[in-house]
KEKE-3310 file (N, C-alpha, C; in steps of 0.2 Angstrom, whole numbers, plus 5000, padded with zeros to 4 digits):
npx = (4941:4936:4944:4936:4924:4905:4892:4880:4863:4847:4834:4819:4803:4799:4788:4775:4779:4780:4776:4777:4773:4777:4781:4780:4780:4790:4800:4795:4799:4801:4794:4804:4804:4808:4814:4825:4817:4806:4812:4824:4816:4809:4818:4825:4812:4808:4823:4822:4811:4815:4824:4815:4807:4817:4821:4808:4809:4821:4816:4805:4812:4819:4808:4803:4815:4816:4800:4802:4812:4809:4795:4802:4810:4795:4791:4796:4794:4783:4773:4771:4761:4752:4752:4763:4774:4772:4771:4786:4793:4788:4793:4809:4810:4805:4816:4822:4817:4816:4830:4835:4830:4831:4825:4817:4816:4807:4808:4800:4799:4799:4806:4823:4832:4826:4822:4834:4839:4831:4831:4845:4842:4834:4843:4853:4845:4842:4854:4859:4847:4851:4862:4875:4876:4881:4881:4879:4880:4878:4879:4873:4886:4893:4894:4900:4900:4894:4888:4896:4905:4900:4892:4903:4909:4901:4896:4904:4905:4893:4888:4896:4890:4876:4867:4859:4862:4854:4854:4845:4840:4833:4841:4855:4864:4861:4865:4872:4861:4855:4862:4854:4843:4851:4855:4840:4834:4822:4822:4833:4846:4858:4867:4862:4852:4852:4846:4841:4839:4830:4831:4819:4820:4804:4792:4776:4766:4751:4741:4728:4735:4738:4752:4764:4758:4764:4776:4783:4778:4785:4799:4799:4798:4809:4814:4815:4818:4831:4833:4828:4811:4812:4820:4818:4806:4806:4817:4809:4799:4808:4816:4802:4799:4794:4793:4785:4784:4777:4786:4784:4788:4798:4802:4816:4820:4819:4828:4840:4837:4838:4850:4858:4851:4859:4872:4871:4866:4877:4886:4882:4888:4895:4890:4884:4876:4883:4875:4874:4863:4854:4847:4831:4831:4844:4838:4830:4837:4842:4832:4830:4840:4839)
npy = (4858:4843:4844:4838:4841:4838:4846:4851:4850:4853:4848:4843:4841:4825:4814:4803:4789:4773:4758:4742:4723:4713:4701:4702:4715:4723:4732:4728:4721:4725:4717:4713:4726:4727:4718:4707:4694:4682:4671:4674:4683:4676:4670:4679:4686:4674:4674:4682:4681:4670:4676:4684:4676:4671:4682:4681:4671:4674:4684:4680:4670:4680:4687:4677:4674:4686:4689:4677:4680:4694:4688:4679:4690:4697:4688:4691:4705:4706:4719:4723:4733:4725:4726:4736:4726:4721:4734:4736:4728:4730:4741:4736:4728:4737:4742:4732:4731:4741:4747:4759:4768:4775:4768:4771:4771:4775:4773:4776:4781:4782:4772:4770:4757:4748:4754:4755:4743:4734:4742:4738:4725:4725:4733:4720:4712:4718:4719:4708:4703:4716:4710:4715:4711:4716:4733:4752:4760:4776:4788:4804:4809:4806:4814:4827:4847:4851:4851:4849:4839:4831:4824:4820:4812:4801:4795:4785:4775:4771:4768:4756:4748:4749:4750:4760:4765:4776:4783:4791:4804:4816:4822:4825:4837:4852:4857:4846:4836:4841:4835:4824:4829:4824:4812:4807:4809:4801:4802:4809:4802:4804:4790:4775:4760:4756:4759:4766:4767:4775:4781:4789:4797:4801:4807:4806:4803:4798:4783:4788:4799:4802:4793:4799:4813:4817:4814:4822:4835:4835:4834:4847:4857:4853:4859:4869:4881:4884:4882:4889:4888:4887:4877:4868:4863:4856:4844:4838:4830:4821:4815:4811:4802:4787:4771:4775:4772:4768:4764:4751:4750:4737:4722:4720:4705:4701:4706:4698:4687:4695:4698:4684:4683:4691:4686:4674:4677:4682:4671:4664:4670:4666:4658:4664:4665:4666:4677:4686:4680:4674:4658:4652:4637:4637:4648:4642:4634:4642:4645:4634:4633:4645)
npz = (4747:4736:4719:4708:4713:4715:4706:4711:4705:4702:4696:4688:4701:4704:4696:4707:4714:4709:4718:4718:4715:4707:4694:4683:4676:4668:4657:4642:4627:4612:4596:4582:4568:4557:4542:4533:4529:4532:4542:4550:4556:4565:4571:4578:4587:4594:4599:4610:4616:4624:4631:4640:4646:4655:4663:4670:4678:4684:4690:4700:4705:4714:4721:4729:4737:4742:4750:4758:4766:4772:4780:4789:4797:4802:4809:4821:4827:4835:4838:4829:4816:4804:4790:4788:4782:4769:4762:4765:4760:4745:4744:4742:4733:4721:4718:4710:4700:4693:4690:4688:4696:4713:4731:4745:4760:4775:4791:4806:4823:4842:4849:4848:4847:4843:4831:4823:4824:4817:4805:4802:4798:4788:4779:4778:4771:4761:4752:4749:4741:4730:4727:4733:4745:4757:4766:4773:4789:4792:4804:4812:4815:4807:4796:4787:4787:4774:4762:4747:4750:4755:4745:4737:4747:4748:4735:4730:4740:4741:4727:4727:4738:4736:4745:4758:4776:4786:4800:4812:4806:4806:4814:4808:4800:4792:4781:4776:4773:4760:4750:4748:4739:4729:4729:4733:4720:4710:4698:4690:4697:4709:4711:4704:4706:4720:4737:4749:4767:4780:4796:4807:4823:4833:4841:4846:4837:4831:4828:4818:4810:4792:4788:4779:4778:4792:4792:4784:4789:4800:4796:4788:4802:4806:4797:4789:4794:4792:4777:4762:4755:4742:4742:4750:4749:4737:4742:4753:4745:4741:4750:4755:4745:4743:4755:4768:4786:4804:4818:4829:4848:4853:4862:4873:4873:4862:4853:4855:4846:4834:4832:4833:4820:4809:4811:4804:4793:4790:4791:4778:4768:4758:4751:4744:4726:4710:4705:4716:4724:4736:4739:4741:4746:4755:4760:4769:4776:4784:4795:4798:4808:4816)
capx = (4936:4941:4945:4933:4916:4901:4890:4872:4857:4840:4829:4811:4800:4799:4782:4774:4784:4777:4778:4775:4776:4776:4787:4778:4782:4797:4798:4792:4804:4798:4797:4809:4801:4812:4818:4822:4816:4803:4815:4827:4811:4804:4824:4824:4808:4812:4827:4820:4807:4821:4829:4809:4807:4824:4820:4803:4813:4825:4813:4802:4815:4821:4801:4802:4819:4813:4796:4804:4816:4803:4792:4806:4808:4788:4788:4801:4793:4778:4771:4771:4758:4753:4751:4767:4780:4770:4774:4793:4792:4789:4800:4814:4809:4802:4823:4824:4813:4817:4834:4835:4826:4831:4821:4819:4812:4809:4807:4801:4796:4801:4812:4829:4835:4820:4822:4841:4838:4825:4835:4848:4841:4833:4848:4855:4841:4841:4858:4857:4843:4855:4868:4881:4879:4883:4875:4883:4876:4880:4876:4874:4892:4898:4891:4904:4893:4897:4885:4898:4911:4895:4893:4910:4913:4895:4896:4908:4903:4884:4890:4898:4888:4871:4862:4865:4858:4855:4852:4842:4839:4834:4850:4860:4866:4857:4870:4871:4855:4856:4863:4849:4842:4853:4855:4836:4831:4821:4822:4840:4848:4867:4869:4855:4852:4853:4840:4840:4837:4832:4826:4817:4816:4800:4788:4769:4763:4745:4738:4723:4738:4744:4760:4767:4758:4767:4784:4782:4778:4793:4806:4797:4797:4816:4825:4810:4822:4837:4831:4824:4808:4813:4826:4815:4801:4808:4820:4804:4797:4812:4814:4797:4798:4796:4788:4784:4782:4780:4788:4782:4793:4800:4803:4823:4823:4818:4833:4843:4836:4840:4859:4858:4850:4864:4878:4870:4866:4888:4889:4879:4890:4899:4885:4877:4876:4886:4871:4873:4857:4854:4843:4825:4836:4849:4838:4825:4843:4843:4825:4832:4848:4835)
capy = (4855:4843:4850:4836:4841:4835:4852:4855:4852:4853:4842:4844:4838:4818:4810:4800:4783:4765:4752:4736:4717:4709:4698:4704:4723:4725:4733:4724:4717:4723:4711:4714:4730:4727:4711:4706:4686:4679:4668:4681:4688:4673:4667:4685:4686:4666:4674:4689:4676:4666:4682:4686:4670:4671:4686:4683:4665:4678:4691:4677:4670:4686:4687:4671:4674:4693:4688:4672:4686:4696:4683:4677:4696:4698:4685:4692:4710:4705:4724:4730:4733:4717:4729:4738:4723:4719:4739:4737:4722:4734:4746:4734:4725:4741:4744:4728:4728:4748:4748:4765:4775:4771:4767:4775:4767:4778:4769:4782:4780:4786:4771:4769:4753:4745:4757:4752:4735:4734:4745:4732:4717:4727:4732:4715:4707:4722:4718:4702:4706:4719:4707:4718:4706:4721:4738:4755:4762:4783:4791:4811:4812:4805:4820:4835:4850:4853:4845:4845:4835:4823:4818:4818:4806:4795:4793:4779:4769:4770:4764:4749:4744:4748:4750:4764:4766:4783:4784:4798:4808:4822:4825:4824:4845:4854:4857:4838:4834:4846:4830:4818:4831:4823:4805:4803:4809:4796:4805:4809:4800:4801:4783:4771:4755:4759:4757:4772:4767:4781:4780:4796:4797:4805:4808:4812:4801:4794:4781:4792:4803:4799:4791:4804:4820:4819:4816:4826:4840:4833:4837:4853:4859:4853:4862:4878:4890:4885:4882:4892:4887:4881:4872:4861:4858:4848:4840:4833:4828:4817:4811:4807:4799:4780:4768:4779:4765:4767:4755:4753:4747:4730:4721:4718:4699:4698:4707:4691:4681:4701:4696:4679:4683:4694:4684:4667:4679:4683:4665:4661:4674:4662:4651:4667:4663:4673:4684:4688:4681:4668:4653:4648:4633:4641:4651:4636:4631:4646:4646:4628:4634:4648)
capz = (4743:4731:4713:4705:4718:4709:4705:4713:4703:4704:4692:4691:4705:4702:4698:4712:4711:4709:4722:4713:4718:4700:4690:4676:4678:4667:4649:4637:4622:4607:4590:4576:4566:4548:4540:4524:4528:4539:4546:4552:4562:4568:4575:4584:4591:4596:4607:4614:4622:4629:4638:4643:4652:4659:4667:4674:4681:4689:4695:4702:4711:4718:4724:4734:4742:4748:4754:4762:4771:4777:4783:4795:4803:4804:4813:4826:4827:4836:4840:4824:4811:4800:4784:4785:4781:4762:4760:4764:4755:4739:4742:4741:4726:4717:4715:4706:4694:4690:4695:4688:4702:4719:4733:4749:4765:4780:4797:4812:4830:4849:4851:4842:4846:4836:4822:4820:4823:4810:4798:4801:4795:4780:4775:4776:4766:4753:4749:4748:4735:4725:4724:4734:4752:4760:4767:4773:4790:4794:4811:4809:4816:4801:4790:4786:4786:4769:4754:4740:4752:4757:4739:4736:4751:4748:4731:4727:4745:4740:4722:4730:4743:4736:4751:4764:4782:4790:4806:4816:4799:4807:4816:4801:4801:4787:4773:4773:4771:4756:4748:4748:4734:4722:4731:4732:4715:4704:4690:4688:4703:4706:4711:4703:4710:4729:4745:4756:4773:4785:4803:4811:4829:4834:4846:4844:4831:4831:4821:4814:4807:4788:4789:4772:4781:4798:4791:4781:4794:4806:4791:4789:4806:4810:4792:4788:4798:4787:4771:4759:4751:4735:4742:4757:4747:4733:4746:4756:4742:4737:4754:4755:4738:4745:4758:4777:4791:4809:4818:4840:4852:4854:4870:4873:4870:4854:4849:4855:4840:4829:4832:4827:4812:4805:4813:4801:4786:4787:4788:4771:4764:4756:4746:4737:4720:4706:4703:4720:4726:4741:4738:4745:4751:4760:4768:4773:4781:4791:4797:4804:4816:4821)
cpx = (4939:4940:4939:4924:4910:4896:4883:4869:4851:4835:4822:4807:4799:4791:4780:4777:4776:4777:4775:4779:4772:4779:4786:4779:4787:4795:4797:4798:4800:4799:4801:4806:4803:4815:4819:4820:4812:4807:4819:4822:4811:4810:4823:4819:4808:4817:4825:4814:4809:4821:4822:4809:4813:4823:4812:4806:4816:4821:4809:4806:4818:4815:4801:4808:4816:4806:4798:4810:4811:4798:4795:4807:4803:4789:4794:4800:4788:4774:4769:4763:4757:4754:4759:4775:4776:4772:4785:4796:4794:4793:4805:4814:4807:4809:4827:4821:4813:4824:4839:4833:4827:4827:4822:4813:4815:4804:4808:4798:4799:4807:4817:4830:4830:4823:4827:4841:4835:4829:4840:4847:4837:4837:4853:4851:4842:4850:4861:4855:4846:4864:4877:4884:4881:4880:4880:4879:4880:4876:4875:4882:4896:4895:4896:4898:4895:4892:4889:4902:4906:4893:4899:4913:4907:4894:4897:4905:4894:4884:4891:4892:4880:4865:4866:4858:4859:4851:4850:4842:4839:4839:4856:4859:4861:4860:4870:4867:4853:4856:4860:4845:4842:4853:4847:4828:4827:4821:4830:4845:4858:4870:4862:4856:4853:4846:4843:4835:4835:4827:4824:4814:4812:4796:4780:4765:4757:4743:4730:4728:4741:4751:4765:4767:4761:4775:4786:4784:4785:4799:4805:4802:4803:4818:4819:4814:4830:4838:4828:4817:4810:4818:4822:4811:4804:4814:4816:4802:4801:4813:4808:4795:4798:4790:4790:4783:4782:4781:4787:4789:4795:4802:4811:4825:4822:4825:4839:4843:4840:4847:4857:4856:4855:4869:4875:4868:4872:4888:4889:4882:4892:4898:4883:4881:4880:4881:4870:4869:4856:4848:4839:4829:4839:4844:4830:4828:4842:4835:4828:4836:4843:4831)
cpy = (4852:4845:4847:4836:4839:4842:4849:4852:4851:4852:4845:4840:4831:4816:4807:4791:4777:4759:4746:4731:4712:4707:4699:4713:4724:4727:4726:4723:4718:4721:4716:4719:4728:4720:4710:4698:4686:4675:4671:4682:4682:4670:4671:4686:4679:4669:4678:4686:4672:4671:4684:4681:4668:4675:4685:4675:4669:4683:4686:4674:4675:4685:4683:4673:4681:4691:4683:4677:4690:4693:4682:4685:4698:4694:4683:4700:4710:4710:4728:4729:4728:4721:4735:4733:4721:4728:4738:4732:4727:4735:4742:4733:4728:4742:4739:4728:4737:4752:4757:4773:4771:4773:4769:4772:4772:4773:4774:4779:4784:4781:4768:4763:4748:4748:4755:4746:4732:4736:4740:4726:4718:4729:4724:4714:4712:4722:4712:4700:4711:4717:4710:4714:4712:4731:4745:4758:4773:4782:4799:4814:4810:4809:4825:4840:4854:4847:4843:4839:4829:4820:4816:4809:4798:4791:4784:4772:4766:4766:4755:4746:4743:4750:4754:4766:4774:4784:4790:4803:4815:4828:4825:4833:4845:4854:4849:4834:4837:4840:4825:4821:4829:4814:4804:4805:4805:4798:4804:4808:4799:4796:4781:4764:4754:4759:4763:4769:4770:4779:4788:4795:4803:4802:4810:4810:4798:4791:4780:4794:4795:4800:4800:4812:4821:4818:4820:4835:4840:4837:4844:4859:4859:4859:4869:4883:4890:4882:4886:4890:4881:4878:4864:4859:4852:4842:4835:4830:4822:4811:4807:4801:4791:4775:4772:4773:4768:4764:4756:4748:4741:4728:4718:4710:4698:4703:4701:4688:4686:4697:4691:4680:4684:4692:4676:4671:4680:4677:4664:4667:4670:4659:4656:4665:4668:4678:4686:4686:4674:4664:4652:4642:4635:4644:4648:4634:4638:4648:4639:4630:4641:4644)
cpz = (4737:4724:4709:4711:4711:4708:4707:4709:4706:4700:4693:4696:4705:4703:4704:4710:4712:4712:4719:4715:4711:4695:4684:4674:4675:4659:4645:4631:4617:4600:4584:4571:4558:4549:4534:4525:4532:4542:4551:4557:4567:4573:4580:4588:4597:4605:4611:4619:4625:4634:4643:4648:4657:4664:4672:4678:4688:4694:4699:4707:4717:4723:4729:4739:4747:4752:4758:4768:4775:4781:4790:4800:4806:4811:4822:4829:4829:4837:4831:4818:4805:4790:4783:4783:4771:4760:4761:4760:4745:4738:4742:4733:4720:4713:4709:4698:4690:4692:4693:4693:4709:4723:4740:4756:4774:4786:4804:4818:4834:4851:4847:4843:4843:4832:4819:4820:4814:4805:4795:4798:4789:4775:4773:4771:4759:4752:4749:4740:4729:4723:4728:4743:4755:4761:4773:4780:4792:4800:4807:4812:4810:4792:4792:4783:4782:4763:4749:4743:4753:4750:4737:4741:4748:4742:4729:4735:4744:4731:4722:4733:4743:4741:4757:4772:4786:4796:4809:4811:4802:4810:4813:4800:4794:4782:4772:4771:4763:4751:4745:4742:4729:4722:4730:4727:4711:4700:4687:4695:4704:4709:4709:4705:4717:4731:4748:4762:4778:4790:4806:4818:4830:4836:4844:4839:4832:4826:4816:4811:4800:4790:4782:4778:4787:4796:4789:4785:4797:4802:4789:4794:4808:4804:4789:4791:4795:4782:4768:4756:4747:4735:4746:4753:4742:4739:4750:4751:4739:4743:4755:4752:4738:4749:4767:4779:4798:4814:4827:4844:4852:4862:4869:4871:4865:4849:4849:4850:4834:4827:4829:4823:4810:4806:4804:4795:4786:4787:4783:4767:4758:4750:4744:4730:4714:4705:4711:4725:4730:4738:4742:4749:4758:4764:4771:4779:4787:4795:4803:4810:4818:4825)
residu = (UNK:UNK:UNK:UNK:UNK:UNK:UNK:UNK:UNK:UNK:UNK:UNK:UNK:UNK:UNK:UNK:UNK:UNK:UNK:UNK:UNK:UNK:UNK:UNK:UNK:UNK:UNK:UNK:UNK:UNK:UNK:UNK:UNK:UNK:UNK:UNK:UNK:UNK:UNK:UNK:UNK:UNK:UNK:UNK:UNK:UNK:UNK:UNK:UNK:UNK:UNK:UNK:UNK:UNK:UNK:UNK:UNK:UNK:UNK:UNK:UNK:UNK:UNK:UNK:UNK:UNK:UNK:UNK:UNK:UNK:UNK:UNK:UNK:UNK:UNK:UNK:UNK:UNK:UNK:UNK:UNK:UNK:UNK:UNK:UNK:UNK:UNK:UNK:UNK:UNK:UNK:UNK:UNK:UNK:UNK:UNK:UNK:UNK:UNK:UNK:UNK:UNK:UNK:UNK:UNK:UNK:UNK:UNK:UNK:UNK:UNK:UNK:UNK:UNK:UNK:UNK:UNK:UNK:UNK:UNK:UNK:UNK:UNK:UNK:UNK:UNK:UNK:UNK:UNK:UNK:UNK:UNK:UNK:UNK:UNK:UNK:UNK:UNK:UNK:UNK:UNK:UNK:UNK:UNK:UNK:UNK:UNK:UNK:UNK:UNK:UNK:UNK:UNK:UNK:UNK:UNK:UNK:UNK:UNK:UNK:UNK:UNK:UNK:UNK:UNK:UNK:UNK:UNK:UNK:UNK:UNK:UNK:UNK:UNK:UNK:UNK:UNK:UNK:UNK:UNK:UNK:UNK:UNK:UNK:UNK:UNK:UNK:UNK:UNK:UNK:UNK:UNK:UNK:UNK:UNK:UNK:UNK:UNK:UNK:UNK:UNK:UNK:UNK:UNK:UNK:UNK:UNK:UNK:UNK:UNK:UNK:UNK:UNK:UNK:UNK:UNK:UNK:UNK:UNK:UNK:UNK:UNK:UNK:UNK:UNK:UNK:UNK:UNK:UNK:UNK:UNK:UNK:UNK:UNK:UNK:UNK:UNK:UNK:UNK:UNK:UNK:UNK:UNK:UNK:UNK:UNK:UNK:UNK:UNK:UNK:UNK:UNK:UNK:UNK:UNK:UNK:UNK:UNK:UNK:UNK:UNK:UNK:UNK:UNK:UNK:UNK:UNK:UNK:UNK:UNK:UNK:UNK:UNK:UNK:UNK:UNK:UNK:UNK:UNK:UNK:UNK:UNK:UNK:UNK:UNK:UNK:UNK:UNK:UNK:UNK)
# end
């Protein structure tokens, strides 16, 4: 174990989070309190409504390039639900605009090569969106079954790359999942600014059943005989702490176009902008070579 492991905790249960698609959603800036001049104030208040409009320019743009990203995978997942792509939509965007609480996006169904698919091209776009171009995917064979060695290993690659994909969640051993505690925090989160991606294969879902109370159940029913209590509950509760989605089958040709995407999103690597964030333009241009 290494000598600097990062210690356990356990925070208080985290409020119900905010999903929120508004460029106006961000603290507020407030005016100059003490001065000895009116002009003094009225300079500073002046630039603080520069930096205000600067930022809703910037969140605004963001807005347009994510929904113009999402649009283009809708309309290549033709089976799925019309109401749950303005949900994942949020949750990407909720991390932008609160880049203190990460954001957590679970995608479950019966068949995997959707749900990776999918995962895949929302990890591209969400890191596109958080400027890092780049997105990290795990299996559960790449977990040591060992929670201090899984923050130890996840830490610094989840720093960088912003965006982490977990595949088959619930086959991920028990001690490593222990981990997601501290990872998928909003309160006191030991990476902030990150997207959690998690896919859950499962069977059995109907859509009369809330999406929340059957995952809910599922993560239950796998880790309740190796958990204590006060350790699973707040662990679902952190997991859960996001946008649930269930996502149906897809027909194998439309993975054809999947590829292309992601091959023509690494080509535009190149033209993202310093703040990291590809342009309406650019990606007009790739709507054309699709």
């Amino acid at each position: 174990m290494p000598n600097d492991q990062v210690e356990i905790f356990k925070p208080p249960i985290p409020k119900a989070r905010r999903s929120i698609r508004d460029t106006n959603a961000f603290e507020e800036i407030s005016p100059c309190k003490t001065s000895n001049s009116l002009s003094m104030k009225t300079e500073t208040h002046e630039s603080r409504g520069v930096l205000v409009k600067e930022k809703q320019i910037h969140l605004t743009e963001i807005n347009n390039v994510l929904d113009r990203s999402i649009q283009l995978i809708q309309s290549q997942f033709h089976n799925q639900k019309s109401n749950i792509w303005n949900d994942i939509s949020a949750g990407i965007y909720d991390v932008v605009l609160f880049p203190a609480k990460p954001s957590i996006i679970i995608l479950f169904g019966n068949e995997t090569e959707t749900l990776n698919c999918l995962a895949q091209l929302l990890g591209q776009v969400s890191g596109k969106i958080l400027g890092s171009n780049d997105y990290l995917i795990l299996t559960p064979e790449d977990f040591p079954n060992d929670v201090g060695q899984v923050i130890y290993r996840l830490k610094k690659p989840i720093t960088q790359k912003k965006v982490i994909i977990i595949q088959d969640l619930l086959n991920v051993n028990t001690e490593a999942l222990k981990a997601f505690h501290n990872f998928c925090d909003r309160e006191k989160p030991l990476v902030e600014n990150a997207v959690y991606i998690m896919t859950v294969v499962v069977d059995g879902y109907k859509p009369s059943q809330r999406e929340l109370e059957f995952i809910e159940k599922q993560i239950f029913k796998r880790l309740s005989n190796y958990m204590d209590k006060d350790i699973l509950d707040p662990l679902i509760t952190r997991l859960t702490d996001g946008t649930i989605v269930p996502i149906l089958p897809e027909s194998n040709k439309d993975f054809q176009w999947i590829w292309r995407f992601l091959q023509i999103f690494k080509k535009y690597n190149n033209k993202i902008d310093a703040s990291g964030m590809i342009s309406v333009m650019l990606l007009n241009d790739m709507f054309i070579q699709l």
